[in-house]
C-alpha positions in Angstrom: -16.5 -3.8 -17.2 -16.4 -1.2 -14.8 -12.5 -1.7 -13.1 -12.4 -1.0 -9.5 -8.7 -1.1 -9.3 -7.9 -0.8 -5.5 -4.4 -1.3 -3.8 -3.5 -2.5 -0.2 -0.4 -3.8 1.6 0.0 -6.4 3.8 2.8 -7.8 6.0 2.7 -11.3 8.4 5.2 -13.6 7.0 8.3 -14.1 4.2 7.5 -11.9 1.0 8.1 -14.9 -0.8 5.3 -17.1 0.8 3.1 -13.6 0.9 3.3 -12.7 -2.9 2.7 -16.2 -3.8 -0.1 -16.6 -2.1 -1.8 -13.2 -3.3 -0.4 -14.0 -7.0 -2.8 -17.0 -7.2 -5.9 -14.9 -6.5 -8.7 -14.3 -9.0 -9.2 -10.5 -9.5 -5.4 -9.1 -8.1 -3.8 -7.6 -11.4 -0.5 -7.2 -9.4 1.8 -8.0 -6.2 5.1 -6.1 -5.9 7.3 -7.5 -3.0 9.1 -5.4 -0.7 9.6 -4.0 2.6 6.9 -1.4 4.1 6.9 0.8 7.0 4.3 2.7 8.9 4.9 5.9 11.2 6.1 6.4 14.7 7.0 2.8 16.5 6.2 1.5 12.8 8.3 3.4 10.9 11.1 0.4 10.6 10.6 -1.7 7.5 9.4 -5.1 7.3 8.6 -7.5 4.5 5.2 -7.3 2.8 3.8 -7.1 -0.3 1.7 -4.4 -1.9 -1.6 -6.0 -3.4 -3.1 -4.5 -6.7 -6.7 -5.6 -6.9 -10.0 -5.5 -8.7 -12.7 -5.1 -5.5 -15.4 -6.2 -8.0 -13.6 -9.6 -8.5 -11.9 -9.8 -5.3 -13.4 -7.9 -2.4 -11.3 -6.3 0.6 -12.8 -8.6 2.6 -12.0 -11.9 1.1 -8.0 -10.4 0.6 -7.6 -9.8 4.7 -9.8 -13.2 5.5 -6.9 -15.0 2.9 -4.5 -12.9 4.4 -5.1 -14.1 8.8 -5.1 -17.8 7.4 -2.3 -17.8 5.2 -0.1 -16.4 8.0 0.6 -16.8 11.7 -2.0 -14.1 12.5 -2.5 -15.0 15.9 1.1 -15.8 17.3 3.5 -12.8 18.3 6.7 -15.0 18.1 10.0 -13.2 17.9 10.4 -11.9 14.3 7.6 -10.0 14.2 9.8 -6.7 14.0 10.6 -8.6 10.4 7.3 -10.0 9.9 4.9 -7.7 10.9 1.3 -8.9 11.0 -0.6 -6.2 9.6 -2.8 -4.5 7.2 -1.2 -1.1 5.8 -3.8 1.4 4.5 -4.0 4.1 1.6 -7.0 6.4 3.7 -8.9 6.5 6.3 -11.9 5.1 4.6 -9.6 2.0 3.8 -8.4 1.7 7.3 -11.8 2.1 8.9 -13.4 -0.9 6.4 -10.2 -3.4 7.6 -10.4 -2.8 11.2 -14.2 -3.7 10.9 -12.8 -6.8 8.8 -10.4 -8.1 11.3 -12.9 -7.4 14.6 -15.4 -9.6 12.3 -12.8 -12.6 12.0 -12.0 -12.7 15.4 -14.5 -15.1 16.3 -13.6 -17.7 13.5 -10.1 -18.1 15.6 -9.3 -19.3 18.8 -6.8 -17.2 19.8 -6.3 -13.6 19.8 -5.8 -11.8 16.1 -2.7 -9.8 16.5 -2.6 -8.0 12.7 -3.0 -4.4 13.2 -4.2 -1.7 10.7 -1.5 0.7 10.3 -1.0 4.0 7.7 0.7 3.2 5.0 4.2 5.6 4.8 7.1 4.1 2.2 7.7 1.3 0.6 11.2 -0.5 -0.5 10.7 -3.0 -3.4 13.0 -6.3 -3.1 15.9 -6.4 -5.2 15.0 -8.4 -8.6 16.3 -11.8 -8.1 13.9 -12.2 -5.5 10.5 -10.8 -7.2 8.0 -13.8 -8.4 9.9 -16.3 -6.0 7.8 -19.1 -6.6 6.5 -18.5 -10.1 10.0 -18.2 -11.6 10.6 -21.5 -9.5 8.4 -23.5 -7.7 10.4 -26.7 -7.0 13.1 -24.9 -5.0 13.3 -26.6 -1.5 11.9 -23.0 0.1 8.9 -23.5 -2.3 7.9 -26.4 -1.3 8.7 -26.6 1.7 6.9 -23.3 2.6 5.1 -21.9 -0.1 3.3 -25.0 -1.5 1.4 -25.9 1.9 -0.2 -22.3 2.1 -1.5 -22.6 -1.7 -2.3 -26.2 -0.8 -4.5 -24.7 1.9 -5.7 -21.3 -0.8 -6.9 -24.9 -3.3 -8.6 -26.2 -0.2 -10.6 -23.3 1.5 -10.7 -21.0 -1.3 -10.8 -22.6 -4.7 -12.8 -20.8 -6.4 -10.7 -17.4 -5.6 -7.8 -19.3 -6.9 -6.7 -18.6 -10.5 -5.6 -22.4 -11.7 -3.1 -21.1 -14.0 -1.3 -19.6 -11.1 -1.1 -22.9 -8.7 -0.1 -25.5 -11.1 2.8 -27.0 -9.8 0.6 -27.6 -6.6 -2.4 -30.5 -5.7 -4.8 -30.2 -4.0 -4.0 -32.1 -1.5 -4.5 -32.5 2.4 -2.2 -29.9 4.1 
């Protein structure tokens, strides 16, 4: 097999939910949690999570469309300083290919998309007893509570990008 091993980072919501989300993906090898920052205005940190993928398996494409419904992609509440909606990008090539992604979602949401495409600069992993939140525990109030709904809604819209072995604890069930 011919491994296309590609790596992206993206930022909207709690690292936790984020990583969990991407963990339970077909095709990503890896998720390391963290806090990412840009340049310029963007060069404060903010939690995201660096995705590790196989484009053969899982296309860029299907990552940032999982990515603007998994998260509030549209709404520019208060904590986006901490929660950045975004799409961080490893060359121009890569950021050229998501900001043709996200301009092609727009029209499946009603409101605005607010993610931008930024450079990435640095990355700060999380400190260890936070890494694999919900796959070290998934019946922690936080995990279901949060976490469970979102791969609820991955079982629901995208089951068959969903890696069973990863989503276990969760039914599919109406969100």
């Amino acid at each position: 097999m011919n491994n296309k091993l590609n790596k992206i980072v993206l930022g909207g919501g709690c690292h936790w939910c984020t990583e969990a989300v991407f963990q339970s993906l077909i095709g990503v090898d890896k998720v390391e949690q963290g806090y990412v920052a840009s340049i310029n205005e963007n060069n404060n940190f903010s939690e995201a999570v660096i995705v590790h993928f196989n484009s053969e398996l899982m296309p860029l494409k299907t990552l940032i469309e999982v990515h603007l419904y998994t998260h509030k992609s549209t709404s520019n509440h208060s904590m986006r300083s901490k929660y950045r909606s975004a799409v961080y990008t490893f060359s121009e090539s890569q950021m050229e290919e998501s900001e043709n992604i996200i301009k092609g979602f727009q029209e499946d949401f009603e409101n605005k998309l607010i993610t931008k495409i930024y450079p990435f600069q640095s990355f700060k992993p999380s400190r260890e007893a936070i890494q694999n939140y919900y796959q070290k525990d998934p019946n922690k109030p936080f995990c279901k509570t949060f976490i469970a709904p979102k791969l609820r809604f991955l079982l629901q819209r995208f089951s068959h990008q969903v890696n069973p072995s990863k989503v276990r604890h969760v039914e599919a069930t109406t969100v």
